[in-house]
N, C-alpha and C positions, 0 to 999 in steps of 0.2 A: 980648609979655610974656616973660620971662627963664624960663627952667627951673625955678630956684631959687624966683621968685617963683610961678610957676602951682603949685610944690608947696604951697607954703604957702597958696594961694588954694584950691587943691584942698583941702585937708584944714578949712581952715574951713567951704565952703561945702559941704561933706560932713556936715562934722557937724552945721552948720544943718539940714540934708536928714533926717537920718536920725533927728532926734528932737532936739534938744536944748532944754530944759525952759525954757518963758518962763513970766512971771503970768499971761496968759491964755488959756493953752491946756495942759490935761494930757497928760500925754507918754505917748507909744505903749508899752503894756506890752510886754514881751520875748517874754513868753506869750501869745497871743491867749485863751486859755482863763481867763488871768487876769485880767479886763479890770477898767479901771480903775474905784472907787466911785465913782457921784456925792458931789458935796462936803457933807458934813455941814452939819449946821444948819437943815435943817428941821423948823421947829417942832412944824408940823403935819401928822404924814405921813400923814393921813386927807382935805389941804385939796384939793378937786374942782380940777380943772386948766382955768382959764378962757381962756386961750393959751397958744399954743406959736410962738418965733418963732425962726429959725433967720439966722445973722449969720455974717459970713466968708465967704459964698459967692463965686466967682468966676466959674467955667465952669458951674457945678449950678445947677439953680434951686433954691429954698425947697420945692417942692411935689415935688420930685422925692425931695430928700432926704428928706422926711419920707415917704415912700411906703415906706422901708426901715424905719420903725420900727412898734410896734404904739399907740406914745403918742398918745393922742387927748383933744379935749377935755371935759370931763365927767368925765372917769374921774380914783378919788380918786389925788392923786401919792403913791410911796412910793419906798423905793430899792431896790427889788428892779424896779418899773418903768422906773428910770434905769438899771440896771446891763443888763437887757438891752438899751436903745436902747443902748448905748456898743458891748455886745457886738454888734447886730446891724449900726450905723455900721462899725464896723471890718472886719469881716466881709467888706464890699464891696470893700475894699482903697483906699478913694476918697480918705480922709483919712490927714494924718498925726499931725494931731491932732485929739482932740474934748472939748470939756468939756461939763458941764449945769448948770445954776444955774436954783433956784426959790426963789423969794418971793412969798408971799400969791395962791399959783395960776397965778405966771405964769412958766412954763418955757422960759430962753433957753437956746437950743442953739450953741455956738461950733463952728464947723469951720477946720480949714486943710487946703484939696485939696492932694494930694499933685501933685508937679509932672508935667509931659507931656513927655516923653522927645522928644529936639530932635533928637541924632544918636545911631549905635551905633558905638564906635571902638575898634580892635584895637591893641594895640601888646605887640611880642617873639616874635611869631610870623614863623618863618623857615621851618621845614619844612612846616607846613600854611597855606594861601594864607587869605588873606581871605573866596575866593570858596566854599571849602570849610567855612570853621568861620561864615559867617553865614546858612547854611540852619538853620544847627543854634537858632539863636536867634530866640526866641520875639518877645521882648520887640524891637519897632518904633518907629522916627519915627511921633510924635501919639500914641504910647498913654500911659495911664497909669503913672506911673511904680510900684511896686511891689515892696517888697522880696522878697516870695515869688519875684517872675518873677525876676530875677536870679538870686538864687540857684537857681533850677531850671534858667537858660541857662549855670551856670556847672557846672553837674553834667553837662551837655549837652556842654560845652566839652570837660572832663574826659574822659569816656565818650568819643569821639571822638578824642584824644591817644591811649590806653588801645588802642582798637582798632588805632591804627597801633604799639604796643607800646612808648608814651612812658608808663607808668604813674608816673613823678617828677613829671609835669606838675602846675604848679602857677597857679590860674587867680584874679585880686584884685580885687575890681571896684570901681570908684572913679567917685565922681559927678561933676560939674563944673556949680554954680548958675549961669545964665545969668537974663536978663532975664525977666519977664514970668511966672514961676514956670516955665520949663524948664530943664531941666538935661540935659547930654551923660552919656552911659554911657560909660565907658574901662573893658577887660577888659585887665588887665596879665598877659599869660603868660608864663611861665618855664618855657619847652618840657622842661627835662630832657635825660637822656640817655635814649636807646633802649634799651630793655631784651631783653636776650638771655638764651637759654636755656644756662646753664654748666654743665648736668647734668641726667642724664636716669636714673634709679634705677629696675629694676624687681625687685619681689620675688615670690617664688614660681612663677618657670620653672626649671621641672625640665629639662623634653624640648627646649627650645632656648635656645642661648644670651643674654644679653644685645645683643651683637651683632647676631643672627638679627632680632631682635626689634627693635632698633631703625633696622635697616635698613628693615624696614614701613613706618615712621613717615614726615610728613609733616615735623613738626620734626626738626630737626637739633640736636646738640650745637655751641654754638658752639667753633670751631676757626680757627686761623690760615690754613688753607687757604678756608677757607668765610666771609671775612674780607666779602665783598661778597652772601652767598646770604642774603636774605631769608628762607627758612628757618630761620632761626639765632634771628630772633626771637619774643619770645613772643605770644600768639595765643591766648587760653583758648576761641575757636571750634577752632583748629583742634587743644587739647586734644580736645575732645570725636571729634572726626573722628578723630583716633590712635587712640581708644580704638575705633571704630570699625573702622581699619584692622587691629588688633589682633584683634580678635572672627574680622572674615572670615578672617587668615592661618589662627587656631589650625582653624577650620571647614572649611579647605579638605586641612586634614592629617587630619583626623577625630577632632578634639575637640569634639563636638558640646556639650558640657557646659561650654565654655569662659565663664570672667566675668573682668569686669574689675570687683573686689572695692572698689577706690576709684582713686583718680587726682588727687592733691592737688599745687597749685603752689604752693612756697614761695617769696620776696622774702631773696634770699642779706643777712648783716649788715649789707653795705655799701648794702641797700635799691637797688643798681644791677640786677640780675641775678636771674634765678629758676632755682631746683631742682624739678626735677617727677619724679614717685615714684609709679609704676604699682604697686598690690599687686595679685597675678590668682591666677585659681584655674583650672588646667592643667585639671583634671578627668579620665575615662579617653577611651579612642579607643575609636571605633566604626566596625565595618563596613555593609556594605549588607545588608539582608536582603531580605524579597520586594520585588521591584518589576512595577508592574504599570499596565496604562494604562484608563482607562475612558473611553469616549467615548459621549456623548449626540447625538452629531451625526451624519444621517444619513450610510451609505455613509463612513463613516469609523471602519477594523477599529480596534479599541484591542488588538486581541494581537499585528495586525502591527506596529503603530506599538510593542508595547515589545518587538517582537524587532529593532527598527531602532535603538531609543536607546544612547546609551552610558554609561549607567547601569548595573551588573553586579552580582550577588548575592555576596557575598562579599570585594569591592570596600573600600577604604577608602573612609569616607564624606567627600563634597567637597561642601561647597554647592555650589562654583559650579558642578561642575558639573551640579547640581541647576536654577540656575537658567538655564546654557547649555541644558540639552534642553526647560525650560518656554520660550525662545526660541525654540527647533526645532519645536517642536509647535507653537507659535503660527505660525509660519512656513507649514511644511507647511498647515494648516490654510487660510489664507490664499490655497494657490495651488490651494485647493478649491473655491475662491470664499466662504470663510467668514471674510471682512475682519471680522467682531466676532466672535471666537471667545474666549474665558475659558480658560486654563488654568493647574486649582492644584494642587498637589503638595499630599498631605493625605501626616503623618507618622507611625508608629507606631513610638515607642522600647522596646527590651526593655534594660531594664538590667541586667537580669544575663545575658543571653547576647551583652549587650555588642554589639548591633545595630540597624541605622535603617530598618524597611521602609518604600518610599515608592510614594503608588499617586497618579497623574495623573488627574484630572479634567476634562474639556472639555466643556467649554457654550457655548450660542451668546450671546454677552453683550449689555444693551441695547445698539443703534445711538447713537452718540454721534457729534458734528462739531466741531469745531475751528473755535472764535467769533476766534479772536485770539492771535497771536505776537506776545508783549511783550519788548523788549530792553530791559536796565537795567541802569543801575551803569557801562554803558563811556563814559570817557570821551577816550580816544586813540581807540581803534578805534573804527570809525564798524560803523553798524548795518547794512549788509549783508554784513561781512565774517563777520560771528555770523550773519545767516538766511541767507547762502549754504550753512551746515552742516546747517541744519534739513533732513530726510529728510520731514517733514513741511509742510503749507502752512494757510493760512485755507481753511474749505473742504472740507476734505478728512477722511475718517473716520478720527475718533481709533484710535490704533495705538500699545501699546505700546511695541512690539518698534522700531517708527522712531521714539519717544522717545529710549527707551535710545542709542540709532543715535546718534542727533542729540545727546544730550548728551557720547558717546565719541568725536565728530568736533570738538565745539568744546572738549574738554580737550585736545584733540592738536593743538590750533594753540601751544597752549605759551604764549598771551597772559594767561592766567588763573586764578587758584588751583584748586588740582588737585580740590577738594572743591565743585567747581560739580557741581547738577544744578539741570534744568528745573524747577520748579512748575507742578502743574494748579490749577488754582482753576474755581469753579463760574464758568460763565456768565449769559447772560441767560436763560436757560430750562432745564430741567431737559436736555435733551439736549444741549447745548450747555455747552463747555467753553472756557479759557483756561489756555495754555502762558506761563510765563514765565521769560524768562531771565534768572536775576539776578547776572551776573558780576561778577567783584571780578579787576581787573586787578592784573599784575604787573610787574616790573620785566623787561625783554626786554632788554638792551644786557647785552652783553658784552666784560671787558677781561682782554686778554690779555696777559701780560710774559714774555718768556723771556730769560735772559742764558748765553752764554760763554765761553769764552778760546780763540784757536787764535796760536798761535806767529807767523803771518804778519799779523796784522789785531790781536793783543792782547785788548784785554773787548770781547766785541759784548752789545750789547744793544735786544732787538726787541722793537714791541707792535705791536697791533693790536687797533680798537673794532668791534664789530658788532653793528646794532641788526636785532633779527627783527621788529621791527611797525614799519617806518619810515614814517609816516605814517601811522599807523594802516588802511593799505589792504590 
């Protein structure tokens, strides 16, 4: 069949599909909410309903169908009793038409099932494969065909463009009637351009620059130099994690008061490109005031252990390094032999003498085990190149301190977006836990082009390609 012709075959037997109004079957309201009246003209809408018989079936039985309505026989007919069998028929998504018709008590039900989905077919997709965008859909060979589902694999489709920062994608789903009531699904996408980030706007830093600030960040403004960093594009996860990295910088200079106020991305006129517009609120800075350690754990001094830390009274206040010595203490503690040991930093802010007393806490925490190390998302790198980083094993007692470890050894492989950390999830029993890794791979190859002129040799010009996860091993 010709191109020209299957469009044309396409678009008829499309619109046969999707409704198109014959004499004996009333057409699929737009609204399910508004579902169609049964057909006027009965006379007698008190007349007892002596059958019910259902016609059109193909795949359904009679007994099946009627098992979704409440219409029974005996009971007097009206149309408030038609209108919801029409409502409760549709409802199933089974039909694409249904009509009712009664005379002198005897109520014929017309149906036409909706066809059974034969194949699911991709066509204009180039940067995302096949094998990636048909996990995403729902809608399968032998199901029923369904406009709700389409449109929800097409939202699917969408969402999944979006994630890789193609938000122009545009996804058309088209039917094709084949024999025997099946019909092929054809999703026509028009990938778009990739959408990057053309500006990065922050308001209300007073104490450091724009600059400063957006050197934290995880995106990048796009630039001619930065013409190939994935960074560059936009990412409303890894909005969120900016704002994140944001909180930690201002808290490790001792803004303990620091917010990120909003953090809005705009789609630039030409709908190519986004502007994103940090508004924050600096707050004042704060030093350290008492700090102090308390330990519930036997044979373990809490006054020695905070003349040990590097935590200091008068100090600008650093989270991290707040949460380096809840490391330390966890550590130490550990080579006490106190492998489930708990340690929390409890805070006490004085705002107007502008200070952050912190006193450490240590308890011996439930025993917990480690049910299962899950790898996901990698698909170059293979899975022992990710649990060869793990500090921890199946087995083995859960250990913050070798999470952290282990989530800081597989961001330094450099294979993975930078905003990877582990998941615990409960396990099979209350003491019993699962780690998961759920990485989100990056692009590793690098190209490199240098050019220039020397008087004996004229223009040189050199590259060179280098991939850091070559085979993913």
């Amino acid at each position: 069949m010709k191109r020209s012709d299957f469009r044309i075959y396409l678009a008829v037997t499309a619109a046969t599909l999707l409704g198109c109004h014959s004499p004996a079957f009333a057409q699929m309201p737009a609204n399910p909410q508004a579902a169609p009246q049964a057909e006027a003209g009965e006379k007698a809408a008190a007349t007892p309903i002596v059958s019910v018989v259902v016609v059109g079936t193909n795949r359904l039985e009679p007994q099946t169908i009627l098992s979704y309505i409440q219409m029974r026989v005996g009971q007097p007919y009206s149309d408030t009793l038609a209108d919801q069998a029409l409502k409760d028929l549709y409802a199933t998504e089974l039909f694409a038409n249904v009509a009712i018709r009664h005379a002198n008590g005897e109520v014929t039900i017309e149906v036409l099932e909706n066809p059974v989905v034969n194949r699911i077919i991709l066509e204009g997709n180039k940067r995302i494969k096949d094998d990636k965008i048909l996990p995403e859909i729902k809608l399968a060979p032998r199901q029923i065909f369904t406009r709700s589902k389409v449109r929800a694999d097409v939202a699917r489709i969408i969402e999944l463009y979006k994630r890789q920062g193609r938000f122009a994608a545009v996804v058309e789903p088209k039917s094709v009637q084949l024999q025997q009531n099946r019909v092929d699904i054809v999703y026509e996408i028009n990938e778009g351009p990739k959408s990057k980030v053309r500006q990065i706007n922050i308001i209300g830093n007073e104490k450091f620059s724009d600059g400063d600030l957006r050197g934290e960040m995880i995106t990048k403004q796009a630039r001619f130099l930065r013409l190939f960093s994935s960074a560059t594009s936009y990412d409303p996860d890894r909005l969120a994690f900016d704002q994140q990295k944001l909180r930690q910088f201002y808290l490790t200079q001792g803004y303990a008061d620091f917010r990120v106020v909003s953090a809005v991305a705009e789609l630039t006129p030409d709908k190519r490109d986004f502007i994103i517009t940090y508004v924050v609120e600096e707050g004042e800075r704060y030093k350290f005031g008492d700090v102090d350690v308390e330990s519930q754990l036997r044979d373990f001094d809490g006054k020695a252990l905070a003349a040990s830390i590097a935590v200091r009274k008068d100090n600008w206040y650093d989270a991290k390094l707040v949460e380096d010595t809840v490391e330390g203490l966890t550590e130490t503690a550990g080579t006490f032999g106190y492998a489930f040991a708990d340690v929390r930093p409890e805070f006490q802010r004085d705002k107007e003498a502008l200070t952050m007393s912190v006193k450490f806490v240590i308890n011996e925490a439930p025993r917990v085990y480690v049910e299962a190390v899950n790898i996901n998302g990698n698909t170059l790198t293979q899975d022992k190149v990710v649990r060869r980083e793990f500090r921890i094993a199946e087995g083995d007692a859960f250990n913050s301190l070798a999470v952290k470890r282990s989530t800081a050894r597989i961001n330094s492989l450099g294979y993975f977006q930078e905003n990877f950390q582990i998941e615990q999830a409960q396990g099979s029993a209350p003491d019993r836990i699962v780690l998961n890794a759920n990485v989100q791979e990056q692009a590793t190859g690098e190209l490199q082009l240098s050019a220039g002129f020397s008087s004996l040799e004229s223009f040189i010009l050199q590259g060179s390609i280098r991939q850091r996860n070559f085979r993913g091993r």
